[in-house]
C-alpha positions in Angstrom: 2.9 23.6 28.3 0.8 20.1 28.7 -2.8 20.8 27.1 -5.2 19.2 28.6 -6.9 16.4 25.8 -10.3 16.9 24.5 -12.9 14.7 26.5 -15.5 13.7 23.9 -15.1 12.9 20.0 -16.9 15.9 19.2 -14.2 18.2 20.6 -11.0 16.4 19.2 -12.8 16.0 15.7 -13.1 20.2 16.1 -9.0 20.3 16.5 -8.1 17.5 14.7 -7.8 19.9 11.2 -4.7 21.5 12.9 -3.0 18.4 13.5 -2.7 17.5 10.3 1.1 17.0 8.8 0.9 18.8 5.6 3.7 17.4 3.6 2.3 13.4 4.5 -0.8 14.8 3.0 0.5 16.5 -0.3 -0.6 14.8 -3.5 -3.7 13.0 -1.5 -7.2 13.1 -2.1 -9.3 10.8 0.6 -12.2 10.2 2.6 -12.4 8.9 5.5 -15.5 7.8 7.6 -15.5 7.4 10.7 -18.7 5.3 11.7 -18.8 5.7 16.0 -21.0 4.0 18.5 -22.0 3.8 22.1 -22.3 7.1 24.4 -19.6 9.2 22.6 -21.3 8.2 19.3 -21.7 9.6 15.8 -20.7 9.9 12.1 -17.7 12.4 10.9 -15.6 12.4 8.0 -12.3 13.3 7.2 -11.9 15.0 3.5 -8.0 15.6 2.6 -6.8 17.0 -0.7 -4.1 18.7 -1.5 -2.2 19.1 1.9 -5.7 20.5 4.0 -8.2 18.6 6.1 -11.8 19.5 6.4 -13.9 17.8 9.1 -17.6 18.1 9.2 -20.3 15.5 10.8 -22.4 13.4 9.0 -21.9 10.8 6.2 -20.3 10.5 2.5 -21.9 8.7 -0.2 -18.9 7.1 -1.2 -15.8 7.2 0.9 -12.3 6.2 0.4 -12.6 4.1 3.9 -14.7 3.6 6.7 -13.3 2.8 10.0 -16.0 1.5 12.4 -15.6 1.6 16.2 -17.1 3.0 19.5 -16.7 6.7 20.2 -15.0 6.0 23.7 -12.3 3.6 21.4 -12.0 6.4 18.5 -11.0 9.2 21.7 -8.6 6.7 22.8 -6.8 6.2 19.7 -7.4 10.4 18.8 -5.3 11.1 22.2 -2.6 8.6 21.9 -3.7 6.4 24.5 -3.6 3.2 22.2 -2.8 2.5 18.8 -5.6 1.8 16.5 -3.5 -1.1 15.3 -4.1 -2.5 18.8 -8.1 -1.6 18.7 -8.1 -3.5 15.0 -6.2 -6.0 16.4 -8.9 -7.1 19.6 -11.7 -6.6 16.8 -13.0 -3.2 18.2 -11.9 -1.6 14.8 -13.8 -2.3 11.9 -12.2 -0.9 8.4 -13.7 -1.4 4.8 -12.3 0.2 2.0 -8.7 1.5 1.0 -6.9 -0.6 3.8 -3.8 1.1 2.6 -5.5 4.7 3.6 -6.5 3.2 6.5 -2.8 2.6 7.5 -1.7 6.0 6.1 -3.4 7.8 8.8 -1.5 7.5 11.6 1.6 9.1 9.4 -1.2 12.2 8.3 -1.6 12.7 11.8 2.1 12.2 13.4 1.6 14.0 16.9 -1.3 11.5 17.6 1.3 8.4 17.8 1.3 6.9 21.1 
């Protein structure tokens, strides 16, 4: 059964908790910050520890990394359309931080691979 993908960041950040592979996550504790732009805009972070994810919007005073994009690029890259590799690589993706994290997250998140 195909499920139809969510159509704005809002909606796949609600689902993304449940995507989360719990054995790539065991033993980490991370933020992540996800800095959007444009139309499907805004600010959400991504808290692991201990095998969970916890999403909420806003801002963290202190996060592990921040990836920086547009929100129409993020829902790309949430839904498998294109790797965020390929977004970094044009110069749509902008990451500070724990590059290392940064490269981690497509394994936390395995059914998101294009």
């Amino acid at each position: 059964m195909n499920q139809t993908p969510p159509k704005t960041v809002r909606d796949f950040f609600s689902t993304l908790a449940d995507k989360l592979d719990p054995e790539a996550a065991e033993g980490l504790d991370a933020v992540y910050q996800f800095d959007l732009n444009g139309v499907d805009g805004g600010q959400y972070l991504l808290q692991i520890r201990d095998g969970a994810c916890h999403i909420s919007e806003g801002t963290h005073p202190d996060p592990h990394v921040t990836l920086a994009m547009s929100g129409e690029d993020c829902l790309r890259v949430l839904n498998g359309q294109v790797s965020g590799t390929a977004v970094a690589m044009s110069g749509r993706l902008r990451i500070s931080g724990d590059m290392g994290l940064a490269l981690q997250l497509a394994s936390l998140f395995p059914s998101l691979r294009p």
